[in-house]
DOMITOR-6076 format. One line per 5 residues: number of its first residue (from 1); their letters; for each residue z, x, y of N, C-alpha, C, O. Coordinates in Angstrom, 2 decimals, always signed. Layout:
// residues N
NUM	a	Z:X:Y:Z:X:Y:Z:X:Y:Z:X:Y  ...
This chain:
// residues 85
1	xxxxx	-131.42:-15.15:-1.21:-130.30:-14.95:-2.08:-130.49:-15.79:-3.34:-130.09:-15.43:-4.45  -131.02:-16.77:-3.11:-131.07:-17.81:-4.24:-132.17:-17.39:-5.08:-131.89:-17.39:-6.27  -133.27:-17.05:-4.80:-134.50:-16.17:-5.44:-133.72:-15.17:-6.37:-133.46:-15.43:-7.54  -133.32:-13.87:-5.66:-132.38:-12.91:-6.49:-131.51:-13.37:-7.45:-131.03:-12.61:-8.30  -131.23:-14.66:-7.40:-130.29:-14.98:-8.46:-130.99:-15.94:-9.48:-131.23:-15.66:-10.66
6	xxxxx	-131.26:-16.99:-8.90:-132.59:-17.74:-10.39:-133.89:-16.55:-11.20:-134.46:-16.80:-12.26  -134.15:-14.98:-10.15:-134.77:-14.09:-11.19:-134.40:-13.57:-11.73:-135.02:-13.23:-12.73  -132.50:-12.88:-11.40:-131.56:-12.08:-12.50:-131.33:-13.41:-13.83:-131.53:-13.26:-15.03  -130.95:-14.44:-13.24:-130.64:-15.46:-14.36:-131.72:-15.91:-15.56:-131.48:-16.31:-16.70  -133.21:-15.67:-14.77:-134.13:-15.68:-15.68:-134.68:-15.08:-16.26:-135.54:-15.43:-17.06
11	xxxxx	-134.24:-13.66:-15.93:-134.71:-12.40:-16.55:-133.22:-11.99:-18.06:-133.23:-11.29:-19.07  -132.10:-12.98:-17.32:-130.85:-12.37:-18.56:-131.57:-13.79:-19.78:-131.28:-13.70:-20.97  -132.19:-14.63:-19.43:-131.72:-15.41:-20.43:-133.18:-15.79:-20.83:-133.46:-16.87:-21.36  -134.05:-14.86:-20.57:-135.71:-15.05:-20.99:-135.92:-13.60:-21.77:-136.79:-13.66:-22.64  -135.40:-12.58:-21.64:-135.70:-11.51:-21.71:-134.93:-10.56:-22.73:-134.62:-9.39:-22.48
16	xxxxx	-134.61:-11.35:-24.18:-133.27:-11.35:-24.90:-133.91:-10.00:-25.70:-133.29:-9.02:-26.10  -135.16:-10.23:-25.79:-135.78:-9.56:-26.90:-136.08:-8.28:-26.76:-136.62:-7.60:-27.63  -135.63:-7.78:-25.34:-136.03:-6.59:-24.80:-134.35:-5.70:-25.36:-134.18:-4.53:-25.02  -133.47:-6.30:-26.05:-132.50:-5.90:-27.23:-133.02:-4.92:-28.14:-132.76:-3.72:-28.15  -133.43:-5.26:-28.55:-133.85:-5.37:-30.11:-135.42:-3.76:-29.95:-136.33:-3.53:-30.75
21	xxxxx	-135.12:-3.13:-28.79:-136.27:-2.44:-28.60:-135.65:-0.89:-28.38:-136.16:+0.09:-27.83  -134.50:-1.02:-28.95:-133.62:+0.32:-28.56:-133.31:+0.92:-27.40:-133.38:+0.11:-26.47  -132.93:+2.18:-27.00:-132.40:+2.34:-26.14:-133.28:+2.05:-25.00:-132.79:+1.28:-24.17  -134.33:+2.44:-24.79:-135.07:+2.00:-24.07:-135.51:+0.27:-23.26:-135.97:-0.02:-22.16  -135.19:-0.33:-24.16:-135.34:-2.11:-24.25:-133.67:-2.25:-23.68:-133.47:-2.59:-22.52
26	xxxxx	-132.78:-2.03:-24.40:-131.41:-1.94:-23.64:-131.27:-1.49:-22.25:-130.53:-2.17:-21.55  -131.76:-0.61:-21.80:-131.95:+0.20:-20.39:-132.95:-1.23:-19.78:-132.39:-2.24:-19.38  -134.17:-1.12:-19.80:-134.79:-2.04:-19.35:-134.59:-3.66:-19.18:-135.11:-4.34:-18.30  -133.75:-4.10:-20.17:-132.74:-5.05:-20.03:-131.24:-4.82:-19.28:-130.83:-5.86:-18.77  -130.83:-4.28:-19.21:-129.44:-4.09:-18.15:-129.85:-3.82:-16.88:-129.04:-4.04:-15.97
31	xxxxx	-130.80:-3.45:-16.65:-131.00:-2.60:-15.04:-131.32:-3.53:-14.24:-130.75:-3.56:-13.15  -132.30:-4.52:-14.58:-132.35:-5.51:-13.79:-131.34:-6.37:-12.79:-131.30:-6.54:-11.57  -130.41:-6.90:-14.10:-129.36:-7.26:-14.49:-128.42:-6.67:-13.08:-128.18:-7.30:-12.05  -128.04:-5.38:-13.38:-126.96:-4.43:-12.53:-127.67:-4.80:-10.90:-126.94:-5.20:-9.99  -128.64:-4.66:-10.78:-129.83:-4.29:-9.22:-129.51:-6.01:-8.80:-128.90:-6.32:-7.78
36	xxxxx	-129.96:-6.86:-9.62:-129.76:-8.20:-8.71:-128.25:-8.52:-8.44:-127.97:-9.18:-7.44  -127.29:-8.10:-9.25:-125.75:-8.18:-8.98:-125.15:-7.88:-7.57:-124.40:-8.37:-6.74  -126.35:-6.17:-7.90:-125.72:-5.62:-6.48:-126.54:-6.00:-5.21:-126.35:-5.19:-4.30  -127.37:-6.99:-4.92:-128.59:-6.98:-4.37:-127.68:-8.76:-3.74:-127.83:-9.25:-2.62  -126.97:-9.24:-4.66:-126.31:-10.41:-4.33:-125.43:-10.10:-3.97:-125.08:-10.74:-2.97
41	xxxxx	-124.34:-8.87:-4.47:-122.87:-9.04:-3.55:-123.60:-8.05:-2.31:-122.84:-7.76:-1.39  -124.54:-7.71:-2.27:-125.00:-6.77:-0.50:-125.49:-7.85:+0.41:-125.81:-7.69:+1.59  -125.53:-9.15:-0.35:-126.35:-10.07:+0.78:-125.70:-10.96:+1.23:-126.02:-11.57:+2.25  -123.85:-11.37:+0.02:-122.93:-12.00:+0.39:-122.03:-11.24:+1.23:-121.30:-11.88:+1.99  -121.94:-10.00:+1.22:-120.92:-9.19:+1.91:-120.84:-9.73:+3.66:-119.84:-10.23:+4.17
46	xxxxx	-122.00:-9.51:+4.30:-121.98:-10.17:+5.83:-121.74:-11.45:+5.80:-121.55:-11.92:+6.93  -121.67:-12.16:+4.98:-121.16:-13.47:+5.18:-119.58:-13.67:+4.62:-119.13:-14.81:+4.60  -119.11:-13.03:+4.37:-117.71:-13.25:+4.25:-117.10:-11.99:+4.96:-115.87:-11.92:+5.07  -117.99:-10.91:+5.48:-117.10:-10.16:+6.14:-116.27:-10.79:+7.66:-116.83:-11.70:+8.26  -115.28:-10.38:+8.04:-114.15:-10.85:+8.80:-115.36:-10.12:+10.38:-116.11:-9.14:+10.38
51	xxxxx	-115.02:-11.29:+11.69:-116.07:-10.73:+12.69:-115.29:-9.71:+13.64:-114.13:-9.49:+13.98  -116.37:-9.30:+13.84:-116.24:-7.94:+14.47:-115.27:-8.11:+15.70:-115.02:-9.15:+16.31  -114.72:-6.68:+15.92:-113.55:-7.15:+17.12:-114.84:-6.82:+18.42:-115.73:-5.97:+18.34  -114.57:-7.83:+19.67:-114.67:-7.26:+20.85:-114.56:-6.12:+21.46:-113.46:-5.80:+21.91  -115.55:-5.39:+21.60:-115.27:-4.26:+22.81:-114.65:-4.68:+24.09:-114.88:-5.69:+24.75
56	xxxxx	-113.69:-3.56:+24.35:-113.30:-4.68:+26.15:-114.67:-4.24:+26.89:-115.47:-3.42:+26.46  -114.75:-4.82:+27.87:-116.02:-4.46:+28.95:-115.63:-3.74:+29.53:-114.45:-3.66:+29.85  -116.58:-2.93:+29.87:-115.90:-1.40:+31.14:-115.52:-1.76:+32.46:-114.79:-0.98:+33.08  -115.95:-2.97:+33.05:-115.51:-3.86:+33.97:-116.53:-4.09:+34.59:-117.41:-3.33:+34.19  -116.98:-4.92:+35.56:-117.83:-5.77:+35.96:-118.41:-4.89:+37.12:-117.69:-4.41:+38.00
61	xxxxx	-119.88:-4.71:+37.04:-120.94:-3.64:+37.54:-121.32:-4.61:+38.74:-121.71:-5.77:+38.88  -120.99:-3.47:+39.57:-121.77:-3.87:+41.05:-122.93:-4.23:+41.28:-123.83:-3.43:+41.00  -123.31:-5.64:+41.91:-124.44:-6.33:+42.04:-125.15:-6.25:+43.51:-126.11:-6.92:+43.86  -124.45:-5.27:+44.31:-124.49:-5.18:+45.79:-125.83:-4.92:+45.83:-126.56:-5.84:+46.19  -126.40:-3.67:+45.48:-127.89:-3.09:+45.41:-128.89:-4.03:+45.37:-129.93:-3.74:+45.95
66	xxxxx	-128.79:-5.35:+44.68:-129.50:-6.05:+44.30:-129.54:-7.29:+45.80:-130.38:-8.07:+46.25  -128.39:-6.97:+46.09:-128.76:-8.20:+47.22:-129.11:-7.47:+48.99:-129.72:-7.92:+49.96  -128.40:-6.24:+48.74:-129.34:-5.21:+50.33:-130.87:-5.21:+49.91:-131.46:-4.81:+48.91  -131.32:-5.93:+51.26:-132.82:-5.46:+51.85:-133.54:-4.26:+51.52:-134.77:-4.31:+51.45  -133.12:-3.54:+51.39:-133.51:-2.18:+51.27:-132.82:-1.64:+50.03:-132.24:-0.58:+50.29
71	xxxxx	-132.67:-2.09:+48.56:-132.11:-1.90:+47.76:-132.99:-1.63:+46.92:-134.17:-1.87:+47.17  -132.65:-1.15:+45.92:-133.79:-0.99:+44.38:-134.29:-1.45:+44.17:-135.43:-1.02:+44.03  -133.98:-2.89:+43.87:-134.85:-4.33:+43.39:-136.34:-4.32:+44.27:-137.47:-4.45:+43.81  -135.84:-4.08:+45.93:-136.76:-3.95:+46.61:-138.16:-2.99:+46.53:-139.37:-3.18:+46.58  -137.52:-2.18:+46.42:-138.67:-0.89:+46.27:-140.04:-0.74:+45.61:-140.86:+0.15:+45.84
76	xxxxx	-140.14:-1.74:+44.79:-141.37:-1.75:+44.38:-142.02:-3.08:+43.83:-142.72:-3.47:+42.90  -141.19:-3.69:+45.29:-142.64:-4.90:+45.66:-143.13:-4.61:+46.86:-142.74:-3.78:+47.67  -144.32:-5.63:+46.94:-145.10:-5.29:+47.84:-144.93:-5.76:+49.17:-144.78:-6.97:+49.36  -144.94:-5.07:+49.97:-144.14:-5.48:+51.45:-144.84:-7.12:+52.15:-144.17:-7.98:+52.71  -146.24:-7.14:+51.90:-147.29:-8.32:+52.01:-147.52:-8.43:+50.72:-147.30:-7.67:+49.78
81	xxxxx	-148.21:-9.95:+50.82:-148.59:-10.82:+49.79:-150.05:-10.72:+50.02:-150.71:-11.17:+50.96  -150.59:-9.82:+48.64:-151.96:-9.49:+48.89:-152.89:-10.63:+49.28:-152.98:-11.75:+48.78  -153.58:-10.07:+50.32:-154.63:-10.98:+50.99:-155.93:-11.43:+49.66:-156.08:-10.91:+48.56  -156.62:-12.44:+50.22:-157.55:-13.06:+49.69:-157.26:-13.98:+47.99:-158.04:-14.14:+47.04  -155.99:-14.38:+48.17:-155.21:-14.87:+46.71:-155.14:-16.51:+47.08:-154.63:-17.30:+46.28
């Protein structure tokens, strides 16, 4: 953020002469200008936006599977502890 703003600031106040070059030098002097403005209030916006509300939780998911013997978790380990380890 601070980059984007010491290069808009050094581009408005280094870059006077790009005036004086008609419409073209005017265009090429403002645009910068407009792009880091908006490039700073898009990078301050999440920091002052207000935080997000909580979803409620759908309610608390059954852990049963996980603790039967013969449950999912189970299924794909190996019944023995491979030999020669």
């Amino acid at each position: 953020m601070a980059g984007v703003g010491y290069g808009t600031w050094r581009h408005i106040s280094g870059n006077t002469g790009l005036l004086s070059q008609g419409r073209w030098g005017i265009l090429a002097y403002v645009t910068p200008i407009v792009l880091g403005a908006v490039l700073i209030i898009l990078m301050l916006k999440p920091l002052l936006a207000a935080p997000a509300a909580r979803q409620p939780s759908p309610g608390r998911r059954s852990t049963a599977w996980m603790r039967a013997p013969n449950g999912l978790a189970f299924a794909y380990l190996p019944s023995r502890p491979p030999q020669g380890h």
